[in-house]
PyMOL Python script that loads the backbone (N, CA, C, O; Angstrom):
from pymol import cmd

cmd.read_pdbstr("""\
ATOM      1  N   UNK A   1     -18.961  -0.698   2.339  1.00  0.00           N
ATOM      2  CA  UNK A   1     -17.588  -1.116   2.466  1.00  0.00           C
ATOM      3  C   UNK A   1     -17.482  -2.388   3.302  1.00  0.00           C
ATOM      4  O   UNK A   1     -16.663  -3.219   2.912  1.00  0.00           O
ATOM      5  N   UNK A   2     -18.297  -2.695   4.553  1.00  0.00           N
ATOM      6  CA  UNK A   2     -18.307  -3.595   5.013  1.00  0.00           C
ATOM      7  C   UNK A   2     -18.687  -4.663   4.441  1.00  0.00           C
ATOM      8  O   UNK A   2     -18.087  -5.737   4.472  1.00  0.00           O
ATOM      9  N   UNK A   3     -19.796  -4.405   3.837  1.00  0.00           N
ATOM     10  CA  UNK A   3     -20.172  -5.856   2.863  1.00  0.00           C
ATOM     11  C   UNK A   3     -19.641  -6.196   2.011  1.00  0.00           C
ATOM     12  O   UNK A   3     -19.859  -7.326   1.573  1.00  0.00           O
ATOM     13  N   UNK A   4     -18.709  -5.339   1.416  1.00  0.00           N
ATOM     14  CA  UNK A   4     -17.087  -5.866   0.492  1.00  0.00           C
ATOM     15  C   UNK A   4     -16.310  -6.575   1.286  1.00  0.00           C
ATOM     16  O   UNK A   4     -15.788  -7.677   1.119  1.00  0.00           O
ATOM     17  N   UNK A   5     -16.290  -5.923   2.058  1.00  0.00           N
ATOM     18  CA  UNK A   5     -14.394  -6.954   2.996  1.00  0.00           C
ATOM     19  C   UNK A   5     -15.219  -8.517   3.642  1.00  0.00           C
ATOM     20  O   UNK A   5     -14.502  -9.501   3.824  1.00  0.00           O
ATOM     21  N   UNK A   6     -16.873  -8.605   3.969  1.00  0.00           N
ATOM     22  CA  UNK A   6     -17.733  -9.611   4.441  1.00  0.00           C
ATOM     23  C   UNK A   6     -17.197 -10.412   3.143  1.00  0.00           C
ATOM     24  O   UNK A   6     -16.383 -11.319   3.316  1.00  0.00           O
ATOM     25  N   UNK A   7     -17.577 -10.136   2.043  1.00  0.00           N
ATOM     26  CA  UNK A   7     -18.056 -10.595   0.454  1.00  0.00           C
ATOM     27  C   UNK A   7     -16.544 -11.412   0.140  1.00  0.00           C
ATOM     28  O   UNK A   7     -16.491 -12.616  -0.112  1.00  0.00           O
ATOM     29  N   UNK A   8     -15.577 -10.684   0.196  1.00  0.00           N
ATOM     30  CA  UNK A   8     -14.189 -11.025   0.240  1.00  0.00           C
ATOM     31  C   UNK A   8     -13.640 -12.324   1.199  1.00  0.00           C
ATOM     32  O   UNK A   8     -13.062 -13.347   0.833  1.00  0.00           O
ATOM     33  N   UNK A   9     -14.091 -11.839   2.734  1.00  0.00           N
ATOM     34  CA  UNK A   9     -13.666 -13.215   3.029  1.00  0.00           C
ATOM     35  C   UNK A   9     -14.474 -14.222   3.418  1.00  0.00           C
ATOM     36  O   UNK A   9     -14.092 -15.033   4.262  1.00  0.00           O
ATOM     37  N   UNK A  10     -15.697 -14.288   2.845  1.00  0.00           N
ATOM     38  CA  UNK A  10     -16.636 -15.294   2.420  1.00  0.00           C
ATOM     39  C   UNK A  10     -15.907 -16.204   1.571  1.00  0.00           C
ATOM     40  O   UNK A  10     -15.691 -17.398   1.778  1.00  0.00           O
ATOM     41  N   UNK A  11     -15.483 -15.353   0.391  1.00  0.00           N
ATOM     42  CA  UNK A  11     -15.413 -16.308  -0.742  1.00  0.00           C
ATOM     43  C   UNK A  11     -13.710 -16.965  -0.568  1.00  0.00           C
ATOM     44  O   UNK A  11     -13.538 -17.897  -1.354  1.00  0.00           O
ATOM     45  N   UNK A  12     -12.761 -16.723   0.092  1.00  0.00           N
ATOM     46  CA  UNK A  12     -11.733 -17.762   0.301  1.00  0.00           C
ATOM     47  C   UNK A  12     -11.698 -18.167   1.893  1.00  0.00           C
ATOM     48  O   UNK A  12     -10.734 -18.271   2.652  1.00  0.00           O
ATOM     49  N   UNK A  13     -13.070 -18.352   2.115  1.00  0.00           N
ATOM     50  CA  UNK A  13     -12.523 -18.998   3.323  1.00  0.00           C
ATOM     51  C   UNK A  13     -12.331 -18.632   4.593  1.00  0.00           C
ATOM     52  O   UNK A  13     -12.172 -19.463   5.487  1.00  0.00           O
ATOM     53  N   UNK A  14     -12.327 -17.070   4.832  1.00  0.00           N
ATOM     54  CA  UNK A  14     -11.934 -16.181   6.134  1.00  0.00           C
ATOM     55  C   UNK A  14     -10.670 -16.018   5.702  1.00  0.00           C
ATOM     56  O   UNK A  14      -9.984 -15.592   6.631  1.00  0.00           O
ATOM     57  N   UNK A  15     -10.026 -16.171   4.672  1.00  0.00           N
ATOM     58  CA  UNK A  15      -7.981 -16.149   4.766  1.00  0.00           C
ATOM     59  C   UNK A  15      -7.838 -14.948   3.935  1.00  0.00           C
ATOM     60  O   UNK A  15      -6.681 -14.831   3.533  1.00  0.00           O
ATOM     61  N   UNK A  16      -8.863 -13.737   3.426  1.00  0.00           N
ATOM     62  CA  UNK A  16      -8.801 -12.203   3.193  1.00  0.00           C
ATOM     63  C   UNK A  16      -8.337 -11.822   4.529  1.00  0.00           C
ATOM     64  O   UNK A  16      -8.888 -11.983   5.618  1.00  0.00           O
ATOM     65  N   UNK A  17      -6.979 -11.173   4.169  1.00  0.00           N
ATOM     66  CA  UNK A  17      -6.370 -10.398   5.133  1.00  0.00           C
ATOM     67  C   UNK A  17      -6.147  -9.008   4.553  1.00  0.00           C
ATOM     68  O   UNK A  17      -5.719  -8.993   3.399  1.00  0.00           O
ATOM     69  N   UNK A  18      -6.396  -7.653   5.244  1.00  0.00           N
ATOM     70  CA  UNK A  18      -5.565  -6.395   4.552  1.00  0.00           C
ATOM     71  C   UNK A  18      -4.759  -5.584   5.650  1.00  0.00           C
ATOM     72  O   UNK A  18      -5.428  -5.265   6.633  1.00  0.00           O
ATOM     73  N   UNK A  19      -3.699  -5.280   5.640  1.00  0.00           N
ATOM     74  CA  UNK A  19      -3.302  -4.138   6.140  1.00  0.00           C
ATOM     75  C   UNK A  19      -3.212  -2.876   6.152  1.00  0.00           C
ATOM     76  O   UNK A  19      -3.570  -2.737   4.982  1.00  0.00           O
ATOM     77  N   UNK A  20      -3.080  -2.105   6.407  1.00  0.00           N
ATOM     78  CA  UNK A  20      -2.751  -0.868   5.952  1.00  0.00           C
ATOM     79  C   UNK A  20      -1.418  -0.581   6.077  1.00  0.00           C
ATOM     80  O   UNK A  20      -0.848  -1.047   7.063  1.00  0.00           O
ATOM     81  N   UNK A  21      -0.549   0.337   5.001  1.00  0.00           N
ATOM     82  CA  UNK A  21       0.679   0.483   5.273  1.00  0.00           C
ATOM     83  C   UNK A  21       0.894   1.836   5.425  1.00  0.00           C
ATOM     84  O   UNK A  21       1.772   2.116   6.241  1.00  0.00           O
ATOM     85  N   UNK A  22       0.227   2.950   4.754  1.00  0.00           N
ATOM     86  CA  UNK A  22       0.444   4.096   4.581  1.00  0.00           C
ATOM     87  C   UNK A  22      -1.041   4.676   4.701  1.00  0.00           C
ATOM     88  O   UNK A  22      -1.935   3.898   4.370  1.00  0.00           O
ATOM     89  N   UNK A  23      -1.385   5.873   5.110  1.00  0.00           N
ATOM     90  CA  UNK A  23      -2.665   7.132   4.987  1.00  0.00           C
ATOM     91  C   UNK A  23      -2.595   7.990   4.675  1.00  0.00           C
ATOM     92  O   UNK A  23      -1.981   8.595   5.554  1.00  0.00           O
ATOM     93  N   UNK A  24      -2.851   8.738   3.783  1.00  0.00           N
ATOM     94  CA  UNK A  24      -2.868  10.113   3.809  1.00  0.00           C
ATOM     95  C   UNK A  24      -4.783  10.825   3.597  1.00  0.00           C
ATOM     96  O   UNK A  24      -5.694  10.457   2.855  1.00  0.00           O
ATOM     97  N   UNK A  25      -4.714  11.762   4.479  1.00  0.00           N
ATOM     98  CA  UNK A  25      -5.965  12.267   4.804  1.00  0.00           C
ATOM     99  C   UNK A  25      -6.160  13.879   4.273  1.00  0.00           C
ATOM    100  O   UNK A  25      -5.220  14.650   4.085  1.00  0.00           O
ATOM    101  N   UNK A  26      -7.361  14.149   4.108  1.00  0.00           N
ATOM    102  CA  UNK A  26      -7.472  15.590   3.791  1.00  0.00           C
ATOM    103  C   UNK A  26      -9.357  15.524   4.666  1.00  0.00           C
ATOM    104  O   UNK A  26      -9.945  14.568   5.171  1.00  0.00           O
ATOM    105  N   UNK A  27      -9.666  16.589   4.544  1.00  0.00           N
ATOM    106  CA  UNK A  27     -10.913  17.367   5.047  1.00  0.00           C
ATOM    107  C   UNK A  27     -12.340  15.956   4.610  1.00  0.00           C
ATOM    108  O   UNK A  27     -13.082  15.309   5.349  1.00  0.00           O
ATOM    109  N   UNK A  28     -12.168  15.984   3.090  1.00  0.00           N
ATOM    110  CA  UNK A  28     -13.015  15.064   2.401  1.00  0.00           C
ATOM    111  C   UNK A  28     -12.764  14.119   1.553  1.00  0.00           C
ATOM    112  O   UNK A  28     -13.479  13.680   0.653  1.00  0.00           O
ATOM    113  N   UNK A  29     -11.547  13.772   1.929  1.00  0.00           N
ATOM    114  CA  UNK A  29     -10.857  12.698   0.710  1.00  0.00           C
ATOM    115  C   UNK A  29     -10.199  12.020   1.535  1.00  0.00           C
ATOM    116  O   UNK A  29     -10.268  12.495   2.669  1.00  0.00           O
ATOM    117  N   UNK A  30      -9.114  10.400   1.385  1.00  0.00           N
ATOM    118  CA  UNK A  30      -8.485   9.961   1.992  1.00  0.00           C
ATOM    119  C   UNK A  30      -7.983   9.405   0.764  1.00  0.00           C
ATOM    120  O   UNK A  30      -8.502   9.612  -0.333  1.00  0.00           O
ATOM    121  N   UNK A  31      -6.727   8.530   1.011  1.00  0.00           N
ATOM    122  CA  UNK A  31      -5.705   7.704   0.535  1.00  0.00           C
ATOM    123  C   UNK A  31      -5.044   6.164   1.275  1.00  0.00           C
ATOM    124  O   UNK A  31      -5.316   6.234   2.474  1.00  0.00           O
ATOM    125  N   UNK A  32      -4.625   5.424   1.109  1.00  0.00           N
ATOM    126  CA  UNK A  32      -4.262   4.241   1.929  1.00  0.00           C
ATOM    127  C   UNK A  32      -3.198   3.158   1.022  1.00  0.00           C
ATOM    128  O   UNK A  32      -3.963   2.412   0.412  1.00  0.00           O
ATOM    129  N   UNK A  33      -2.387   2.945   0.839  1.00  0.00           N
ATOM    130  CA  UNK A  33      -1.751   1.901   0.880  1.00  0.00           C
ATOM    131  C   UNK A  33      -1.832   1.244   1.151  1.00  0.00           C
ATOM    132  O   UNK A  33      -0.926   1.288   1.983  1.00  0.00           O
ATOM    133  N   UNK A  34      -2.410  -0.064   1.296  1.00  0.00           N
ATOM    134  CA  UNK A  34      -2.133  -1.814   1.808  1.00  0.00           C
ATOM    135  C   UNK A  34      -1.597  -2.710   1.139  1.00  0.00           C
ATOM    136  O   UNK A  34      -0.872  -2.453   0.178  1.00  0.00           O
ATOM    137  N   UNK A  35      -1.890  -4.004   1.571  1.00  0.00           N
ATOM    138  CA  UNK A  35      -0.945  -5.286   1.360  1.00  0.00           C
ATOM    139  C   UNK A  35      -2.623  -5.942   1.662  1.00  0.00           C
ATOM    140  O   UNK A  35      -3.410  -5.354   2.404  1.00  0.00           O
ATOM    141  N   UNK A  36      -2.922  -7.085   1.028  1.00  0.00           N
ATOM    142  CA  UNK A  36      -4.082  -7.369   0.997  1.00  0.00           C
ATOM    143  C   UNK A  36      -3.490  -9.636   1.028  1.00  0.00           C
ATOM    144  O   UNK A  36      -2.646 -10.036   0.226  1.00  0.00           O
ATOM    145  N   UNK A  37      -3.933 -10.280   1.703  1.00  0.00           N
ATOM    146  CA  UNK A  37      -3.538 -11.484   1.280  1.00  0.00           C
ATOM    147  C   UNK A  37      -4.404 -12.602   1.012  1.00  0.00           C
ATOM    148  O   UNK A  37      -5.298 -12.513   1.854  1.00  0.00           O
ATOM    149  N   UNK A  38      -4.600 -13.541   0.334  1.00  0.00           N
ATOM    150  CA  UNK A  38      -5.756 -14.413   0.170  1.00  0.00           C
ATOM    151  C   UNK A  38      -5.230 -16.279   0.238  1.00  0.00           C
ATOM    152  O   UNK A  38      -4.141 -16.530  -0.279  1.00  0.00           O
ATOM    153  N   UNK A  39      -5.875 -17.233   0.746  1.00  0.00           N
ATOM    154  CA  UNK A  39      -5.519 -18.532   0.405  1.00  0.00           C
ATOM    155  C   UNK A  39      -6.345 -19.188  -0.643  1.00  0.00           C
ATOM    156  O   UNK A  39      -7.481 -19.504  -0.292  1.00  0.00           O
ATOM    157  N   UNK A  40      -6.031 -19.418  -1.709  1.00  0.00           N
ATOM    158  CA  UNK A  40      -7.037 -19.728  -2.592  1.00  0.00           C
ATOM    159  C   UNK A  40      -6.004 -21.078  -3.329  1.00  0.00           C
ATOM    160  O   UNK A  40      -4.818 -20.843  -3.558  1.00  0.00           O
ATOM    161  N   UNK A  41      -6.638 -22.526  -3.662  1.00  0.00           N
ATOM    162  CA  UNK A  41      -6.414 -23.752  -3.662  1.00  0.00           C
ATOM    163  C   UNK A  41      -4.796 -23.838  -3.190  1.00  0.00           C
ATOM    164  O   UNK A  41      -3.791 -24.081  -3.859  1.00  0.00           O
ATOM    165  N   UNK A  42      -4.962 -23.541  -1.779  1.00  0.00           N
ATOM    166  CA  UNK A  42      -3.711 -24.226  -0.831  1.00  0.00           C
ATOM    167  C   UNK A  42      -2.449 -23.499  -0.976  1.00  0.00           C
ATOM    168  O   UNK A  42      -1.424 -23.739  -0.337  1.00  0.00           O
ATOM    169  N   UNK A  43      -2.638 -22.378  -2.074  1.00  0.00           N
ATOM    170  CA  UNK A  43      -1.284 -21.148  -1.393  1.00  0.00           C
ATOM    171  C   UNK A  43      -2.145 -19.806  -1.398  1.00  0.00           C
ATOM    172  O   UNK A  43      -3.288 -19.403  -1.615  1.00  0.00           O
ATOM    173  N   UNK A  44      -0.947 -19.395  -1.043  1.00  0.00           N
ATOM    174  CA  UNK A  44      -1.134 -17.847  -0.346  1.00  0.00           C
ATOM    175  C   UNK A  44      -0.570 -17.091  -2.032  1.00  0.00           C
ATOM    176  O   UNK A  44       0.291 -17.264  -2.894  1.00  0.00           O
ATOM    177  N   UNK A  45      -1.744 -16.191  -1.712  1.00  0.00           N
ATOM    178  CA  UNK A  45      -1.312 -15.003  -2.426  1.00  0.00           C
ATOM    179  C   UNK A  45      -1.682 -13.598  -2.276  1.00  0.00           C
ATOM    180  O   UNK A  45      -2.849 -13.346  -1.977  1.00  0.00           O
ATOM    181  N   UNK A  46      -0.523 -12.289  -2.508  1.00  0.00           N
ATOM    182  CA  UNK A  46      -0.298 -11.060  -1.502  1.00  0.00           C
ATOM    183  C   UNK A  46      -0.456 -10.003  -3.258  1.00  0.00           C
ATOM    184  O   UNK A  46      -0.146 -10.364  -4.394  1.00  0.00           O
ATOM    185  N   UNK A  47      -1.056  -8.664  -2.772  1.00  0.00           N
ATOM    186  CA  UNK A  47      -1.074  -7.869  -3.930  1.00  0.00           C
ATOM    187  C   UNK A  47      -0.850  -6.375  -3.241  1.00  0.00           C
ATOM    188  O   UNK A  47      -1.598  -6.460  -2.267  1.00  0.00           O
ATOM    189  N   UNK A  48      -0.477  -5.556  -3.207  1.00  0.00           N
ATOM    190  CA  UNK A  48      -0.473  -4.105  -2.999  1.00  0.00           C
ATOM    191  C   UNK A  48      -1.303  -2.986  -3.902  1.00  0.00           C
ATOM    192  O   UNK A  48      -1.241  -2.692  -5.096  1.00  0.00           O
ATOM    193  N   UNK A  49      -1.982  -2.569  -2.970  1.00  0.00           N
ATOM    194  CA  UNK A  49      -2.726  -1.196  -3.502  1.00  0.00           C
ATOM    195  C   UNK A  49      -3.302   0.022  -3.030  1.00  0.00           C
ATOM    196  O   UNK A  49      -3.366   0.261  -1.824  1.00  0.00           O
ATOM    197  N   UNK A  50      -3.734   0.828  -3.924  1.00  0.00           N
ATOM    198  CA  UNK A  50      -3.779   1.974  -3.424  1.00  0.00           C
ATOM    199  C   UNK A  50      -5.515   2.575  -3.299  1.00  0.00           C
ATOM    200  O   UNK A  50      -6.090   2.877  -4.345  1.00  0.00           O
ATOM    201  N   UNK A  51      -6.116   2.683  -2.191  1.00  0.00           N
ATOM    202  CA  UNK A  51      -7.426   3.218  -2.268  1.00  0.00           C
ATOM    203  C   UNK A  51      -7.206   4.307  -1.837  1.00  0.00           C
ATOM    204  O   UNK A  51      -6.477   4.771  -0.960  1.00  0.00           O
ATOM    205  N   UNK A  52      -8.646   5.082  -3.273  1.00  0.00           N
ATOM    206  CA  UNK A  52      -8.942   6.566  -2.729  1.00  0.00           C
ATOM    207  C   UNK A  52     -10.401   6.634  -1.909  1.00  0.00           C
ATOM    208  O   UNK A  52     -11.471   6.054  -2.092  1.00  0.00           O
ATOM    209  N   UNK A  53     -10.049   7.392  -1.145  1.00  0.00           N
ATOM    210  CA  UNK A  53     -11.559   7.595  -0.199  1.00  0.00           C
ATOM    211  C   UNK A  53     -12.285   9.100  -0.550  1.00  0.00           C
ATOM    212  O   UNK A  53     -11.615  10.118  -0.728  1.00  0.00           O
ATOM    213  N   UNK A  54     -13.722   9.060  -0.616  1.00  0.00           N
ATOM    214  CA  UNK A  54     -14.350  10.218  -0.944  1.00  0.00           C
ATOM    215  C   UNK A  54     -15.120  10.544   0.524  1.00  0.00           C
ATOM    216  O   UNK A  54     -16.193   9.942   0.531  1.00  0.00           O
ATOM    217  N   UNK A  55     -14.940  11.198   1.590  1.00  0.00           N
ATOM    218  CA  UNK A  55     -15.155  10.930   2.772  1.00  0.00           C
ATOM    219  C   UNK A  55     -17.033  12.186   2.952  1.00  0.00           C
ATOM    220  O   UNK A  55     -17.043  13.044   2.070  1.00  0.00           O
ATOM    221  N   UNK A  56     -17.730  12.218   3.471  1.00  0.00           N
ATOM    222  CA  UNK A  56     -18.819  12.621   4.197  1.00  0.00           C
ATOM    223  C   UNK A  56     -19.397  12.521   5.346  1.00  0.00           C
ATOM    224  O   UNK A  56     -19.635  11.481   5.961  1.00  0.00           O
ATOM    225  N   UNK A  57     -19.627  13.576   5.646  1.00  0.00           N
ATOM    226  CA  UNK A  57     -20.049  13.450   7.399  1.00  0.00           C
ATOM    227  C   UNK A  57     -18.729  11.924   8.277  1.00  0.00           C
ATOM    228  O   UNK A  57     -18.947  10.872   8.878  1.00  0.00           O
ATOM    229  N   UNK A  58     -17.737  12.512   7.943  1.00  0.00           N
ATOM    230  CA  UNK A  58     -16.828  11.361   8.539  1.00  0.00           C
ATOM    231  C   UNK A  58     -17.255  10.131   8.039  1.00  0.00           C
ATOM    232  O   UNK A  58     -16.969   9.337   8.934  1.00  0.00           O
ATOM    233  N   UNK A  59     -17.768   9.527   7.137  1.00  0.00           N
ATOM    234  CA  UNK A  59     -18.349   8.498   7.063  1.00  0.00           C
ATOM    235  C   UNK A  59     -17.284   8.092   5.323  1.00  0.00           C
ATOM    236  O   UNK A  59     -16.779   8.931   4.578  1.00  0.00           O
ATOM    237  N   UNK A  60     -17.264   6.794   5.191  1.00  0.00           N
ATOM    238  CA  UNK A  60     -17.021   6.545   3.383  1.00  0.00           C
ATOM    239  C   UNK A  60     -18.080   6.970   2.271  1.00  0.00           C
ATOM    240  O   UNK A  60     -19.146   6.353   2.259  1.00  0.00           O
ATOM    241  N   UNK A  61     -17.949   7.582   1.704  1.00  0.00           N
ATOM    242  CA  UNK A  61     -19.393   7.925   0.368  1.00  0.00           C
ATOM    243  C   UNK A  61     -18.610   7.139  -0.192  1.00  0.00           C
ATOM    244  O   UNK A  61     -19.009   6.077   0.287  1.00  0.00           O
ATOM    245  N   UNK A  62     -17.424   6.763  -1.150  1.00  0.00           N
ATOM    246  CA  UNK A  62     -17.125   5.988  -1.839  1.00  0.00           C
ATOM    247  C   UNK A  62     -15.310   5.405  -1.938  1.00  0.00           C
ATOM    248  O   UNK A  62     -14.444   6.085  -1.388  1.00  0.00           O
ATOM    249  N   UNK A  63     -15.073   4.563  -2.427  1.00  0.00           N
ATOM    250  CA  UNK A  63     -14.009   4.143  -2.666  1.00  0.00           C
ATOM    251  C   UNK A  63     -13.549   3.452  -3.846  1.00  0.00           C
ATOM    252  O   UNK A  63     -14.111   2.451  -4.288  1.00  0.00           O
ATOM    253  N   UNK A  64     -12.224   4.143  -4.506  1.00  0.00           N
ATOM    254  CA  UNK A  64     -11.752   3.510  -5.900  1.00  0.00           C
ATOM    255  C   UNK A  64     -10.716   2.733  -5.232  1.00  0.00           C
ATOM    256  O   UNK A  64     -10.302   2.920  -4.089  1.00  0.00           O
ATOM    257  N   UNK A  65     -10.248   1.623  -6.263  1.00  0.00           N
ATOM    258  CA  UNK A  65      -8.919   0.658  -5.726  1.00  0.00           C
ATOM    259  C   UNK A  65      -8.369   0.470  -6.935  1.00  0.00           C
ATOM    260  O   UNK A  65      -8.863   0.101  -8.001  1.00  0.00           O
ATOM    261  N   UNK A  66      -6.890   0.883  -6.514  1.00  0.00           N
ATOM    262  CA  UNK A  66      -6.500   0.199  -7.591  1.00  0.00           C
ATOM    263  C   UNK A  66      -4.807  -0.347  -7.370  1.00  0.00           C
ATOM    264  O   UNK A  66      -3.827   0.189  -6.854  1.00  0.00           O
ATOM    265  N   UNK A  67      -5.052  -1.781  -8.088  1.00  0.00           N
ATOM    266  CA  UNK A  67      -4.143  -2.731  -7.439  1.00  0.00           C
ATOM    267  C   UNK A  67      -2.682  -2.276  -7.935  1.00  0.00           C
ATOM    268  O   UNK A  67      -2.772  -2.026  -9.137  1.00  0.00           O
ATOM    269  N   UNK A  68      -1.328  -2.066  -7.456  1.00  0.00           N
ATOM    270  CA  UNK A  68       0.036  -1.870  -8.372  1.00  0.00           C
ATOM    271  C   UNK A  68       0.463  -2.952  -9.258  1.00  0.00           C
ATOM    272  O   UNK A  68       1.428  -2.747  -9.995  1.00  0.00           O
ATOM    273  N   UNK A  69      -0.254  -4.298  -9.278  1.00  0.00           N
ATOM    274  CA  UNK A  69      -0.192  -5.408 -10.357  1.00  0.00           C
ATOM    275  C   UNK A  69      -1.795  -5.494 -10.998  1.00  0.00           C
ATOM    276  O   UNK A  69      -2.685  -6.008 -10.321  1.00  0.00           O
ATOM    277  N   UNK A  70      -1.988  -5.101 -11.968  1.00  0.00           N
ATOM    278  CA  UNK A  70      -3.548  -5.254 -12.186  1.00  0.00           C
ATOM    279  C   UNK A  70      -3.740  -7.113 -12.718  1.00  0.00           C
ATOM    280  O   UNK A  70      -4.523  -7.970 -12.310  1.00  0.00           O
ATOM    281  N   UNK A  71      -2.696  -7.169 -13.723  1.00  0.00           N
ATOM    282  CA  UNK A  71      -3.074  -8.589 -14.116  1.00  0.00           C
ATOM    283  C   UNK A  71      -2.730  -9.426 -13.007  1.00  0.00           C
ATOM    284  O   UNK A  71      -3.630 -10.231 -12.772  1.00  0.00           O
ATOM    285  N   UNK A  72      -1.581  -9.536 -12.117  1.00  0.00           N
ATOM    286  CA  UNK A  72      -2.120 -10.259 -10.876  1.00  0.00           C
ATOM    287  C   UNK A  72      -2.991 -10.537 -10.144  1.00  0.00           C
ATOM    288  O   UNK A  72      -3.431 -11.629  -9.785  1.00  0.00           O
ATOM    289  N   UNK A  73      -3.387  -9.056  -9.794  1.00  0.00           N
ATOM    290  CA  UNK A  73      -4.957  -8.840  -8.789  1.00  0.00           C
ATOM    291  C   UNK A  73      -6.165  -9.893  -9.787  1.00  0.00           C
ATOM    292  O   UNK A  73      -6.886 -10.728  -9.242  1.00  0.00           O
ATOM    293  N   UNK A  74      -6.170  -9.620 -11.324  1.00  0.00           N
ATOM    294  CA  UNK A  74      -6.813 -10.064 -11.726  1.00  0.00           C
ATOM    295  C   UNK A  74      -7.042 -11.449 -12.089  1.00  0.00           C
ATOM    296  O   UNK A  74      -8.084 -11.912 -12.551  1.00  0.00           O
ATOM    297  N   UNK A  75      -5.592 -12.275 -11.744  1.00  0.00           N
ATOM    298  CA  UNK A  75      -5.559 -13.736 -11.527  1.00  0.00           C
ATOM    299  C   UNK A  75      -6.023 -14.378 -10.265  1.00  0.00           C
ATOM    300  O   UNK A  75      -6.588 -15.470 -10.205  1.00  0.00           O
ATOM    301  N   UNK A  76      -5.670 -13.431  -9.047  1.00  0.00           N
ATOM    302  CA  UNK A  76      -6.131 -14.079  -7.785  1.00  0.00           C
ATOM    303  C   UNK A  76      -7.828 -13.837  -7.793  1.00  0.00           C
ATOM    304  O   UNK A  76      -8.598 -14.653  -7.285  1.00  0.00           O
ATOM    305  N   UNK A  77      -8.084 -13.110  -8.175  1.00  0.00           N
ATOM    306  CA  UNK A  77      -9.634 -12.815  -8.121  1.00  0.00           C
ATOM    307  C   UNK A  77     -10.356 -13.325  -9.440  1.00  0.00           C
ATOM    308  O   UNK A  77     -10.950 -12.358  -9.916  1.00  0.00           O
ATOM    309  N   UNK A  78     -10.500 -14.196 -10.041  1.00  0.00           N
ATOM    310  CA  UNK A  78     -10.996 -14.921 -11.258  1.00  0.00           C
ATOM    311  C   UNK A  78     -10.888 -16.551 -10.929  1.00  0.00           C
ATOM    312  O   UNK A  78     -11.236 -17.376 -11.774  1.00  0.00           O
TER     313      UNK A  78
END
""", "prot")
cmd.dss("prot")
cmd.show_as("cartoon", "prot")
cmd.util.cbc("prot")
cmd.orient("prot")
C-alpha cells in the first residue's frame, strides 16, 4: 500500500493528496471514503472513492478502489 501512495505521488509531482472522509470497520474488513487530489499540466483535479480493506493480523492483506466517477478517475490517470 505504501508503494502505491509512493508510486502516485512520484508520478505528479508530490501534488497526490488523499483524505479520508468516512470509516467503517469490522473485525477483518474495513471501508473508507476519500477525496483524493492531483496537479497534472497546471490544474488541479479531485475524484471521490470508496476503498474496501481485507484486514490481517491488523495489518492490510488487500485493497479494492473504486472511484464514484470511473471515466473521470480514468482521465486523470491516463
Amino acid at each position: 500500500m505504501l508503494g502505491y501512495l509512493a508510486e502516485r505521488r512520484e508520478r505528479f509531482g508530490g501534488t497526490f493528496r488523499m483524505a479520508r472522509l468516512e470509516t467503517l470497520t469490522g473485525d477483518d474488513c474495513g471501508a473508507a471514503i476519500t477525496v483524493a487530489t492531483v496537479t497534472k499540466d497546471g490544474l488541479e483535479y479531485s475524484w471521490k472513492a470508496i476503498e474496501f480493506y481485507l484486514l490481517r493480523d491488523g495489518r492490510i492483506a488487500s485493497c479494492w478502489m473504486l472511484p464514484f466517477d470511473a471515466v473521470a478517475f480514468d482521465a486523470i490517470w491516463s
